[in-house]
TIRO-2110 file (N, C-alpha, C; in Angstrom, 1 decimal):
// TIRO-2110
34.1, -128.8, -117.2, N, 1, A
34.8, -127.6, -117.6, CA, 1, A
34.0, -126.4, -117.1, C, 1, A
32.7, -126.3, -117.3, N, 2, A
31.6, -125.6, -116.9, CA, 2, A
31.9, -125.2, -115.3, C, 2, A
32.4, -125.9, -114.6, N, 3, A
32.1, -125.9, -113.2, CA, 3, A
33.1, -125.0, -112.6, C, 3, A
34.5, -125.1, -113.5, N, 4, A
35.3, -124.3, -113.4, CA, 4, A
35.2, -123.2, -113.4, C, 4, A
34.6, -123.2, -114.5, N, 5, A
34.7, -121.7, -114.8, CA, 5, A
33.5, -121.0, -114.1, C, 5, A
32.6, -121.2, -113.8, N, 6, A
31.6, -120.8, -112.8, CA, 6, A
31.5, -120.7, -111.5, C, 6, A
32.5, -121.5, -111.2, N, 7, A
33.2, -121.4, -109.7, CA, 7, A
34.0, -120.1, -109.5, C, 7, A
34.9, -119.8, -110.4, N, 8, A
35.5, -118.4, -110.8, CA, 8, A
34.4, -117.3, -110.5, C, 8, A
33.2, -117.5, -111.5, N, 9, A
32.4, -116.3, -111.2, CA, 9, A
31.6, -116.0, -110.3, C, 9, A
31.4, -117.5, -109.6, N, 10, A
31.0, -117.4, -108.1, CA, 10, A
31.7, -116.7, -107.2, C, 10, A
32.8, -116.8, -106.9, N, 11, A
33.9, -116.1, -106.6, CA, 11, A
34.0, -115.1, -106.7, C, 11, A
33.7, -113.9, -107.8, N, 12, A
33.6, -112.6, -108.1, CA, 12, A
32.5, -112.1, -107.3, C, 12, A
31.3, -113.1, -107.9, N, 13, A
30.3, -112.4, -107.2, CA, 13, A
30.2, -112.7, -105.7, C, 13, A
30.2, -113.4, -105.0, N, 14, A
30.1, -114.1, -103.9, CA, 14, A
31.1, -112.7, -102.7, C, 14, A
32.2, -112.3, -103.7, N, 15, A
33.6, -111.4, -103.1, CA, 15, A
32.9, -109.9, -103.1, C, 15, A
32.3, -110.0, -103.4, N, 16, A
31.5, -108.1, -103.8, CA, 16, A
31.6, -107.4, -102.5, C, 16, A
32.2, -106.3, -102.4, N, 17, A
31.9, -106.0, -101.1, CA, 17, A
30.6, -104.9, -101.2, C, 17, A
29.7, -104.4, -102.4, N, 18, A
28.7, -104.2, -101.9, CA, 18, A
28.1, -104.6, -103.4, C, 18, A
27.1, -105.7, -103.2, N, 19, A
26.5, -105.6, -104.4, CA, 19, A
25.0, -105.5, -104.4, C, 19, A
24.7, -105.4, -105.9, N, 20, A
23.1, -105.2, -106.2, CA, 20, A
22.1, -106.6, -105.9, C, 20, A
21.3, -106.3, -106.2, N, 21, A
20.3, -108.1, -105.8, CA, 21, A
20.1, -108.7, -106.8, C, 21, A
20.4, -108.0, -107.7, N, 22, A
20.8, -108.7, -109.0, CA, 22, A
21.9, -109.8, -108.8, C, 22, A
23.0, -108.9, -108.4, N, 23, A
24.4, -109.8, -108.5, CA, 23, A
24.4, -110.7, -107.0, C, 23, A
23.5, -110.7, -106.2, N, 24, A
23.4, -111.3, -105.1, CA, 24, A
22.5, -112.9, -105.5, C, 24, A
21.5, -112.3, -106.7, N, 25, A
20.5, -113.5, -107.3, CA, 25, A
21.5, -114.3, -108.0, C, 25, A
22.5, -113.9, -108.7, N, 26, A
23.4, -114.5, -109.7, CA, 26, A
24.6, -115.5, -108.8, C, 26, A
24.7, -115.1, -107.3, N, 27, A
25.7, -115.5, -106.5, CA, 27, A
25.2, -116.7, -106.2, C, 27, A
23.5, -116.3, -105.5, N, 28, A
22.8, -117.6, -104.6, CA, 28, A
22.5, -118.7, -106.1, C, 28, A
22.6, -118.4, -107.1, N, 29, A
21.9, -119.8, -108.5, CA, 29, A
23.4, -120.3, -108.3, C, 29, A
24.5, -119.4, -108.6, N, 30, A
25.5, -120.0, -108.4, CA, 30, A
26.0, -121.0, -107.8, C, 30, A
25.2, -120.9, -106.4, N, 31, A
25.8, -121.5, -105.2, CA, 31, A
24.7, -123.0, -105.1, C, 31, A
24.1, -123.2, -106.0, N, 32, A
24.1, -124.4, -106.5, CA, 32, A
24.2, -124.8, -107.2, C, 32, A
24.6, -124.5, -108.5, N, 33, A
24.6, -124.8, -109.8, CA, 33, A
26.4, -125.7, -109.3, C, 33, A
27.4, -124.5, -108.8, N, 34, A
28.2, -125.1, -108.9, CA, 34, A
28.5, -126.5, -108.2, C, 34, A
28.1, -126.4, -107.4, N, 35, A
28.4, -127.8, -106.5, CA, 35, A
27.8, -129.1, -107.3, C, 35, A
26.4, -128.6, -107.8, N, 36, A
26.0, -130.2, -108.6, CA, 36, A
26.7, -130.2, -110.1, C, 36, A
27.6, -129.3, -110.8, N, 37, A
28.3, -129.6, -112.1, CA, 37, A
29.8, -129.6, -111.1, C, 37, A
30.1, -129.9, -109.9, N, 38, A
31.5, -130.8, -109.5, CA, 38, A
31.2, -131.8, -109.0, C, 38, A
29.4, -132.1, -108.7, N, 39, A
29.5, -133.6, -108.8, CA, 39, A
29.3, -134.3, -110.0, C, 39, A
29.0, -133.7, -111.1, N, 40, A
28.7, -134.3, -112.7, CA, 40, A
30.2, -134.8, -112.7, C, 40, A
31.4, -133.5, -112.4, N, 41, A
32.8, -134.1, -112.5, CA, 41, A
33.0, -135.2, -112.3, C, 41, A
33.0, -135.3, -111.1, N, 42, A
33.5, -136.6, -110.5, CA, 42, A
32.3, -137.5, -110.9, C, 42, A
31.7, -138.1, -110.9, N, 43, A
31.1, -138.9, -112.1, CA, 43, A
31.3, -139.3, -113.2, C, 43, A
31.7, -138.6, -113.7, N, 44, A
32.1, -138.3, -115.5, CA, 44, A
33.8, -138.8, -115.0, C, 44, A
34.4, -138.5, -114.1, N, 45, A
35.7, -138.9, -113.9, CA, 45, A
36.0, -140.7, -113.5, C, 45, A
35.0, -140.4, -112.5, N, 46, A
34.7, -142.1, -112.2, CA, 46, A
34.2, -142.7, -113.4, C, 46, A
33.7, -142.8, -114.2, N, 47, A
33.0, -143.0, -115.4, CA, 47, A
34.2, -143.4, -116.6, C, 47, A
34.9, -142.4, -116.5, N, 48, A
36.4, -142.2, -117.6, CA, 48, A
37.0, -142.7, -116.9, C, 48, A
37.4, -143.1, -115.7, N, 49, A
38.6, -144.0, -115.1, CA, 49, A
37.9, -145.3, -114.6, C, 49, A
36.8, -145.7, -114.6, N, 50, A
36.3, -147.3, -114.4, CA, 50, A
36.8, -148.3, -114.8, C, 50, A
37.8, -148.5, -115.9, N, 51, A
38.6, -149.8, -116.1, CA, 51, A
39.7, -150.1, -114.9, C, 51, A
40.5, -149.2, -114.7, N, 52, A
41.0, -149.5, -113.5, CA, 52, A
41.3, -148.6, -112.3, C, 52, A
40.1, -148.3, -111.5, N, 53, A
39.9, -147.6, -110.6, CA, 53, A
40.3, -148.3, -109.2, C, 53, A
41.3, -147.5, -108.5, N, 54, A
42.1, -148.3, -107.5, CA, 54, A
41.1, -147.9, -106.2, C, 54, A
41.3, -148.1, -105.3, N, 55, A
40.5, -148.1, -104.0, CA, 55, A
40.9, -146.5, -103.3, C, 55, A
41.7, -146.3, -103.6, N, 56, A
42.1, -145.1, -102.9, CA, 56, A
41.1, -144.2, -103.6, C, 56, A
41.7, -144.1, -105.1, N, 57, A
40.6, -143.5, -106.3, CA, 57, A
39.5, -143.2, -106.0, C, 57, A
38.9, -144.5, -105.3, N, 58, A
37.8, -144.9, -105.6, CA, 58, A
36.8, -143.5, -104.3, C, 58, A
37.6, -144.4, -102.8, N, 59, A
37.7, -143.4, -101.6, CA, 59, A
37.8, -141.7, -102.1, C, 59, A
38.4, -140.8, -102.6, N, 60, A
38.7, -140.2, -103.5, CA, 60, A
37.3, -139.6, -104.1, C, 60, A
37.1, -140.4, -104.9, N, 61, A
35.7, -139.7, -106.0, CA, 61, A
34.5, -140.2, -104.8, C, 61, A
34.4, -141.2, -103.7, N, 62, A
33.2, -140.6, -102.9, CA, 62, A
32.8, -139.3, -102.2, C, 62, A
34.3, -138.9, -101.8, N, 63, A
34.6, -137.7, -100.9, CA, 63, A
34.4, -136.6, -101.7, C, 63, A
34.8, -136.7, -102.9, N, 64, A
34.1, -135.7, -104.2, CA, 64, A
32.8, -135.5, -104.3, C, 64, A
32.0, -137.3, -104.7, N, 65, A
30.5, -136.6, -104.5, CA, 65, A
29.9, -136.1, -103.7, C, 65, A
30.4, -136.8, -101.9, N, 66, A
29.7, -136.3, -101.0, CA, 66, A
29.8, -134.9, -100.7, C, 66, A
30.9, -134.4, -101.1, N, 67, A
31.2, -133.2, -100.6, CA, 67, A
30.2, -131.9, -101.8, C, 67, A
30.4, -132.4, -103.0, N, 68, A
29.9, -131.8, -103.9, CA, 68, A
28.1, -132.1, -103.4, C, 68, A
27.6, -133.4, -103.5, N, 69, A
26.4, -133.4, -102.7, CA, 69, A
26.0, -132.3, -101.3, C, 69, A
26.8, -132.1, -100.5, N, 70, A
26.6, -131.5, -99.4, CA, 70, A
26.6, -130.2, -99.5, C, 70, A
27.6, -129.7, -100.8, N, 71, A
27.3, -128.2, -101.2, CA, 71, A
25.5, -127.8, -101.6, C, 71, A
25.1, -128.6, -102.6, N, 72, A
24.0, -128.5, -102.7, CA, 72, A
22.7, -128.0, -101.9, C, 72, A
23.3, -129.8, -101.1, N, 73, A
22.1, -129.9, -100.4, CA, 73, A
22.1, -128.8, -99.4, C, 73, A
23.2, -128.2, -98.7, N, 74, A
22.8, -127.0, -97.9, CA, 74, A
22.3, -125.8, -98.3, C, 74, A
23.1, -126.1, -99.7, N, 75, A
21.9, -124.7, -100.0, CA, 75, A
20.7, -125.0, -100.3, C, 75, A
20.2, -125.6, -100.7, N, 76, A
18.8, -126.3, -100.7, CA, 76, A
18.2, -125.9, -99.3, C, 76, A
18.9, -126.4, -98.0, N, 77, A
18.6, -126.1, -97.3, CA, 77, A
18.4, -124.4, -96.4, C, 77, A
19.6, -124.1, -96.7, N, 78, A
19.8, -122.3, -96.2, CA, 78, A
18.7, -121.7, -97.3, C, 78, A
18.3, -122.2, -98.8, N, 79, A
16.7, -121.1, -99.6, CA, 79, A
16.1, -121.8, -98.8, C, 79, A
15.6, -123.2, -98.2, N, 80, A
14.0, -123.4, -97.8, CA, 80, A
14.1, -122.8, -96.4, C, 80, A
15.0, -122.1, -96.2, N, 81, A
14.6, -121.5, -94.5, CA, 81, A
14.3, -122.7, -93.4, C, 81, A
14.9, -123.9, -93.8, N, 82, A
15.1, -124.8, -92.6, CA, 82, A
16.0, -124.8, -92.1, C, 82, A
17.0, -125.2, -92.2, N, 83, A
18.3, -124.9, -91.6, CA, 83, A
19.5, -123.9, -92.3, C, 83, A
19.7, -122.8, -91.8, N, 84, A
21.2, -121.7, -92.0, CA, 84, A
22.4, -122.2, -91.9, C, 84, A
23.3, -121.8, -92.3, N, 85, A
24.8, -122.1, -92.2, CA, 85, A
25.0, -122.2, -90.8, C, 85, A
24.3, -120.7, -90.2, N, 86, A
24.9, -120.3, -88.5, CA, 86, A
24.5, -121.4, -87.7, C, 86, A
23.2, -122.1, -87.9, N, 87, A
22.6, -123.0, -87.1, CA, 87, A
23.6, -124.8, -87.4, C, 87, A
23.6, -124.8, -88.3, N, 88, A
24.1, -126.0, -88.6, CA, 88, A
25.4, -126.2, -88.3, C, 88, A
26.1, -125.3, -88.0, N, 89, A
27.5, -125.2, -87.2, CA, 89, A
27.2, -124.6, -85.6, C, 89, A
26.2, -124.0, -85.2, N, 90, A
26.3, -123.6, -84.0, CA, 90, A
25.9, -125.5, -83.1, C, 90, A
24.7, -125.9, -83.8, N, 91, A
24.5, -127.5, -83.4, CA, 91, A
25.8, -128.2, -83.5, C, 91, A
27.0, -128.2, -84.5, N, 92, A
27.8, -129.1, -84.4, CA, 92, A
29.0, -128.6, -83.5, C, 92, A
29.1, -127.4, -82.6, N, 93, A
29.8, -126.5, -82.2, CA, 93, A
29.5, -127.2, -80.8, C, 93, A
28.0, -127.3, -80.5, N, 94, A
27.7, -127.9, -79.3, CA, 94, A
27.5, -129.2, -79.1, C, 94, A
27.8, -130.2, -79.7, N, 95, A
27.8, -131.6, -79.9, CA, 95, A
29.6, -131.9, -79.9, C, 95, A
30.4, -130.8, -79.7, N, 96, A
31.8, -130.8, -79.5, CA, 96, A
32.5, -131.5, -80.7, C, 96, A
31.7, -130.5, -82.0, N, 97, A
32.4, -131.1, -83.4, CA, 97, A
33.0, -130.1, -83.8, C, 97, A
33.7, -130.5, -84.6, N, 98, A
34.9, -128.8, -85.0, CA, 98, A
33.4, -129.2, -86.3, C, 98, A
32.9, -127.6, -86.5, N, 99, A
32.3, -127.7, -87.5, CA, 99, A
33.0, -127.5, -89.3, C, 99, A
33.7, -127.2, -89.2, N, 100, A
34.3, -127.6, -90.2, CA, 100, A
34.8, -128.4, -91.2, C, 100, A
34.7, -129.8, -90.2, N, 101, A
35.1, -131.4, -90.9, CA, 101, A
33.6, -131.5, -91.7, C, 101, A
32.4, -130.7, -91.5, N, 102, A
31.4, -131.1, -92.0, CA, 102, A
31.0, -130.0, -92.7, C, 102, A
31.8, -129.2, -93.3, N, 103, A
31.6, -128.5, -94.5, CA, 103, A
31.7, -129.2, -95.5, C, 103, A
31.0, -128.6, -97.1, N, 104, A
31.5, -129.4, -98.0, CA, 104, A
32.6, -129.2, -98.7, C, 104, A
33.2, -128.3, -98.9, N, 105, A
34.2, -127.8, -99.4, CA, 105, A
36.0, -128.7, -99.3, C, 105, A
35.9, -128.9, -97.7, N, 106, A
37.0, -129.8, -97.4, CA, 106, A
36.6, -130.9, -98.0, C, 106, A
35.5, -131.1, -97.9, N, 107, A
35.6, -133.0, -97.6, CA, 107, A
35.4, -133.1, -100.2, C, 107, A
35.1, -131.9, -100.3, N, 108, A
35.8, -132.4, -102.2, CA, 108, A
37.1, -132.3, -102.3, C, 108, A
37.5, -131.2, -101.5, N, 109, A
39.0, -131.4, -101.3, CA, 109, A
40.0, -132.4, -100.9, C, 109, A
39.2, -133.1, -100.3, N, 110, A
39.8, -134.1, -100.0, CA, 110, A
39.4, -135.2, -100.6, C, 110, A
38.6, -135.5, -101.1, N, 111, A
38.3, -136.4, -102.2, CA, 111, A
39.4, -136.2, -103.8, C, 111, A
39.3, -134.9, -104.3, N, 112, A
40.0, -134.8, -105.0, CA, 112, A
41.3, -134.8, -104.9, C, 112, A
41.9, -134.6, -103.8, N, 113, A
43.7, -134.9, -103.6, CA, 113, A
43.6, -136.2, -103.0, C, 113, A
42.9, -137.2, -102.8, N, 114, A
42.9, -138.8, -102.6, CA, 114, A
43.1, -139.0, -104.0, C, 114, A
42.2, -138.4, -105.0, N, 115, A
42.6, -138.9, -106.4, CA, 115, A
43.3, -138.9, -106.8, C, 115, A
44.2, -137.3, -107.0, N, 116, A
44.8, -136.6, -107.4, CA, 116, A
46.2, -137.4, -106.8, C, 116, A
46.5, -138.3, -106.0, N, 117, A
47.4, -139.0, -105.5, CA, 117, A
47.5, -140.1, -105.8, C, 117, A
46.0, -140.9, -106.4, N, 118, A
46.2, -142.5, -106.7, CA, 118, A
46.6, -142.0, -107.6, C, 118, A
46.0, -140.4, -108.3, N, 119, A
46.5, -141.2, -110.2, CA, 119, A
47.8, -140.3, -110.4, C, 119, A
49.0, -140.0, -109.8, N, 120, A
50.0, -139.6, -109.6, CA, 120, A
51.2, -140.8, -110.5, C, 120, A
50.5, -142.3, -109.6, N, 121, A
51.3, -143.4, -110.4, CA, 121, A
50.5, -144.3, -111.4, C, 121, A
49.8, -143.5, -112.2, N, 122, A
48.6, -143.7, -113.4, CA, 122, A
49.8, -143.8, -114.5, C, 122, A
49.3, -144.6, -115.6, N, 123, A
50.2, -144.5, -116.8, CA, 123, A
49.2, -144.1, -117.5, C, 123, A
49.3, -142.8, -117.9, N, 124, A
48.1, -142.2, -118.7, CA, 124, A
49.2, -141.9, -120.2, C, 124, A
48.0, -141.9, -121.2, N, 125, A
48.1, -141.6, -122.8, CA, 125, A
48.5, -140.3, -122.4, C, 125, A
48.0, -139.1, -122.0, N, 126, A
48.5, -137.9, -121.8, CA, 126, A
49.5, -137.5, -120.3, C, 126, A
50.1, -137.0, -120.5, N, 127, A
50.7, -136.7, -119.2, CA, 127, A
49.9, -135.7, -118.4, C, 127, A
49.1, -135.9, -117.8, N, 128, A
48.2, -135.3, -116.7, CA, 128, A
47.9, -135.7, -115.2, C, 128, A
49.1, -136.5, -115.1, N, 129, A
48.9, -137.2, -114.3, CA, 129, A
49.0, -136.2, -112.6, C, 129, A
49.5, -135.4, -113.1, N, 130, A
49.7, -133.7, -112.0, CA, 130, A
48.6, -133.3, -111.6, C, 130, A
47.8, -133.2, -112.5, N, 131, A
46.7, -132.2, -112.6, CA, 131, A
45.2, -132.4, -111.3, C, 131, A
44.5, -133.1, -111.6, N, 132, A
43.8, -133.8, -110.2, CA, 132, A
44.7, -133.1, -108.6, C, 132, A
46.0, -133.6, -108.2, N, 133, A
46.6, -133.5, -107.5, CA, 133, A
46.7, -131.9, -106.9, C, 133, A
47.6, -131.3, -108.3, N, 134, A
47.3, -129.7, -108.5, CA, 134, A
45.9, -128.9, -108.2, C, 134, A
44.6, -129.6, -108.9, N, 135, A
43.8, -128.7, -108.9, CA, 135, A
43.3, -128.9, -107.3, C, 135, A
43.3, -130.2, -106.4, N, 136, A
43.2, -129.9, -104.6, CA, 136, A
43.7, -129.4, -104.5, C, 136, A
45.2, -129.4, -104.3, N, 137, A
46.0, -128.4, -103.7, CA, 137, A
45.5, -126.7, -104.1, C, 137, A
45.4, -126.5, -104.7, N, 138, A
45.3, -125.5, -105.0, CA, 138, A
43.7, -124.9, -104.3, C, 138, A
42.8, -125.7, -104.4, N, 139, A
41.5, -125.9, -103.6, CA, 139, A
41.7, -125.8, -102.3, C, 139, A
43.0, -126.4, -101.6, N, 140, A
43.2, -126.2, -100.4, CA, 140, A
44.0, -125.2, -99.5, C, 140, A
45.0, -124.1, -100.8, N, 141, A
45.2, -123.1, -100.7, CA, 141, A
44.2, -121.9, -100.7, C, 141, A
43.3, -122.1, -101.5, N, 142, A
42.1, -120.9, -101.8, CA, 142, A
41.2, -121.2, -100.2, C, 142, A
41.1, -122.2, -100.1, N, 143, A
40.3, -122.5, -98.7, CA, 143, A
40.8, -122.0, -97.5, C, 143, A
42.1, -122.2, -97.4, N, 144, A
43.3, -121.8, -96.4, CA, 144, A
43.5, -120.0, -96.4, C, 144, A
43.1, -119.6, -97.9, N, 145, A
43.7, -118.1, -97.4, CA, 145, A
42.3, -117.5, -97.7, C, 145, A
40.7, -117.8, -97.0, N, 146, A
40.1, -117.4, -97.2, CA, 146, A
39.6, -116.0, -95.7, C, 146, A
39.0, -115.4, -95.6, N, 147, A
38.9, -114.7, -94.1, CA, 147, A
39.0, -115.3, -92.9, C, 147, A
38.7, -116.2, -93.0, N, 148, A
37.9, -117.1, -91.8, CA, 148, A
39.0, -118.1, -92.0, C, 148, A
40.2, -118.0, -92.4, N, 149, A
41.1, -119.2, -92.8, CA, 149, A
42.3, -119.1, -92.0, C, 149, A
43.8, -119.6, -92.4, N, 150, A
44.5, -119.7, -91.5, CA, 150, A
45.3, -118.4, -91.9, C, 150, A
45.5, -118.0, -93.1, N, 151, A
45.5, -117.2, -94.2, CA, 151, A
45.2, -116.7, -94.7, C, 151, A
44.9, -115.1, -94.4, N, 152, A
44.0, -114.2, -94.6, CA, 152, A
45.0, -113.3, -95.6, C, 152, A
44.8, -113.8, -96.2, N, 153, A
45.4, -112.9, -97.8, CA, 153, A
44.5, -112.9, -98.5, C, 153, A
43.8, -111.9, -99.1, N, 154, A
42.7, -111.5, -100.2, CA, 154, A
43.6, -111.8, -101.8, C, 154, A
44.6, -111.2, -101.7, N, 155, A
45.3, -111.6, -102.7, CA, 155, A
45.6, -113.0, -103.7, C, 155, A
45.8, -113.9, -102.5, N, 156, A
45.9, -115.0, -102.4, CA, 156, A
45.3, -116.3, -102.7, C, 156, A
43.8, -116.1, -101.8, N, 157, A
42.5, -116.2, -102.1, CA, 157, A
42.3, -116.6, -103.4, C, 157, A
42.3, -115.2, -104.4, N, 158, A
41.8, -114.5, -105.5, CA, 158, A
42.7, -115.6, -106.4, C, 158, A
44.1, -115.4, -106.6, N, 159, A
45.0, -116.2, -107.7, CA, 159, A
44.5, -118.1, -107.1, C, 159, A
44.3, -118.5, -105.3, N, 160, A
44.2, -120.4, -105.9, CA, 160, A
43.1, -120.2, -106.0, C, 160, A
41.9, -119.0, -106.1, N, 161, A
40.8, -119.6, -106.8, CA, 161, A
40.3, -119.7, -108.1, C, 161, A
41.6, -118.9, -108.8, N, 162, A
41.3, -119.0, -110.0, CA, 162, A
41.9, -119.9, -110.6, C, 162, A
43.2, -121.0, -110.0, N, 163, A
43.7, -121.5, -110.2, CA, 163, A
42.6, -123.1, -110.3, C, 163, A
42.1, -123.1, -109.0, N, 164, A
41.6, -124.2, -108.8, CA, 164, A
40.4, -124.3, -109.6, C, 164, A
39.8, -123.0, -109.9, N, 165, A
38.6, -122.8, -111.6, CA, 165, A
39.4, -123.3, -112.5, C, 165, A
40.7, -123.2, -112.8, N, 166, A
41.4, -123.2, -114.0, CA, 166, A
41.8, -125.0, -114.2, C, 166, A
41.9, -125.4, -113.0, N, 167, A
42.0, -127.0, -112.7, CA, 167, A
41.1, -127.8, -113.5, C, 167, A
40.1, -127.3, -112.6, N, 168, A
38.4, -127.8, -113.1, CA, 168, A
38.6, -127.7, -115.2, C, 168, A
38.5, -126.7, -115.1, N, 169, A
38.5, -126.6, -116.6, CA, 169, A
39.6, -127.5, -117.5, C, 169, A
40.3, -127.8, -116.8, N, 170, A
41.5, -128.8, -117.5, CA, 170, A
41.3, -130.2, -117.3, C, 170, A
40.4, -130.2, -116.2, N, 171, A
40.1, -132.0, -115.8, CA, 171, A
39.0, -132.1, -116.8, C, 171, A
38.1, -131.2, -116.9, N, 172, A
36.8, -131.1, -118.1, CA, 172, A
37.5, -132.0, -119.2, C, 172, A
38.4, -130.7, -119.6, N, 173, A
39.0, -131.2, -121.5, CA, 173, A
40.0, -132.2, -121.3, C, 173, A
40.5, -132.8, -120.2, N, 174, A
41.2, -134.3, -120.5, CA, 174, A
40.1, -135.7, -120.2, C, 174, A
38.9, -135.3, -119.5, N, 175, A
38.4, -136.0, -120.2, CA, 175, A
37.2, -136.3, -120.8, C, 175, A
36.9, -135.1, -121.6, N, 176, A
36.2, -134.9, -123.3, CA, 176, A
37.5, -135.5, -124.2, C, 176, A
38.5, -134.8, -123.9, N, 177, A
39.2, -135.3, -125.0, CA, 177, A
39.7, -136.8, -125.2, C, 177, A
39.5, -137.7, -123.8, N, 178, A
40.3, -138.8, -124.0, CA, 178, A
39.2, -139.4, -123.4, C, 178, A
38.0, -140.0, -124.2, N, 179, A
36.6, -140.7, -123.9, CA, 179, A
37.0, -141.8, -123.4, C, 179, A
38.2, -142.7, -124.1, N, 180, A
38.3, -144.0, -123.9, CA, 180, A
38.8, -144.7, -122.6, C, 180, A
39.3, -143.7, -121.5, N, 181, A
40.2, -143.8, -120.2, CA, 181, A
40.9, -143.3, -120.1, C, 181, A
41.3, -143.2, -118.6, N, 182, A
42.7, -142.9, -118.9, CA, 182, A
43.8, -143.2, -118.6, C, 182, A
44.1, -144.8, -118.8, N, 183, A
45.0, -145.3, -118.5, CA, 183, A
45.1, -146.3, -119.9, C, 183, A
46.3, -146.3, -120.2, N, 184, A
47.3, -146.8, -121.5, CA, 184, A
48.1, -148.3, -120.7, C, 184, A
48.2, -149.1, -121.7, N, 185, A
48.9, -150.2, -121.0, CA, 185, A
50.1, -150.3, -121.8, C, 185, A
50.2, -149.0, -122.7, N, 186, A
51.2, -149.3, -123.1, CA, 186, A
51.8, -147.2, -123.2, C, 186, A
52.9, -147.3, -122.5, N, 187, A
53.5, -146.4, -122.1, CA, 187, A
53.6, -145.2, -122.9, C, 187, A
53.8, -145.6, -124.3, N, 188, A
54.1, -144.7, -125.4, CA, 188, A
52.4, -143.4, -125.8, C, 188, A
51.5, -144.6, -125.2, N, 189, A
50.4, -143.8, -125.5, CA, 189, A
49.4, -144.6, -126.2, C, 189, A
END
């Protein structure tokens, strides 16, 4: 739930078109805090769907951690002044890689709409079975209409990123609220 909603404010601040070093210090903690509470998610998700976690699922919540891992770890790397963003795509630019399949950001997105698709034909106690699905897509809209995107709408941006914070926060409280799984073997609930 946490991640959600911090993702949002990352977002504000990250968006500043001029800000103090204050709100610049608040941007860079952000910028790893959030990535390792969306891999707590998917953990905590794989964790709450372990009775019957299908292979796609499964494919799904790796592409979550790793990508959630990868956020991290680069910033880890861009504070220790080893490797920059610019460098780490200028190397994969010249090794004739689109550097973008090796961001992290796609590759949670794409973990999460692998999920978001196995558990589409989920028999869940709640009906949530949208939601996972919704909150990629929506992750892949905010990604899509970012500057540097295909879709350069600021507008745009702004509402699937707060959509995709709002996702997060809904995958949080389905499963706090439903400890036991979330899959029912019996339809009614």
């Amino acid at each position: 739930m946490l991640a959600g909603v911090l993702f949002v404010v990352w977002g504000y601040f990250h968006g500043l078109e001029s800000s103090s070093a204050p709100q610049e210090a608040v941007a860079k903690v952000l910028g790893f805090v959030v990535p390792l509470l969306f891999l707590a998610g998917a953990a905590a998700f794989c964790v709450w769907s372990r009775e019957r976690l299908g292979w796609v699922e499964s494919v799904g919540l790796v592409f979550c951690s790793l990508g959630a891992g990868l956020g991290f770890l680069y910033r880890v790397l861009d504070a220790s002044g080893a490797v920059d963003a610019a460098a780490r795509y200028a190397y994969l630019a010249g090794k004739g890689l689109p550097p973008f399949l090796f961001d992290w950001f796609p590759c949670l997105l794409l973990g999460l709409t692998l999920v978001g698709l196995a558990h589409l034909g989920a028999t869940t106690s709640q009906d949530y079975r949208w939601l996972p699905l919704a909150t990629g897509l929506s992750g892949w809209l905010y990604h899509f209409s970012d500057v540097n995107g295909f879709i350069e709408a600021r507008w745009a941006h702004v509402l699937f990123g707060i959509l995709f914070g709002c996702g997060w926060v809904m995958l949080g409280g389905m499963i706090r609220t439903n400890k036991s799984g979330r899959y029912s073997d019996d339809p009614g609930g």
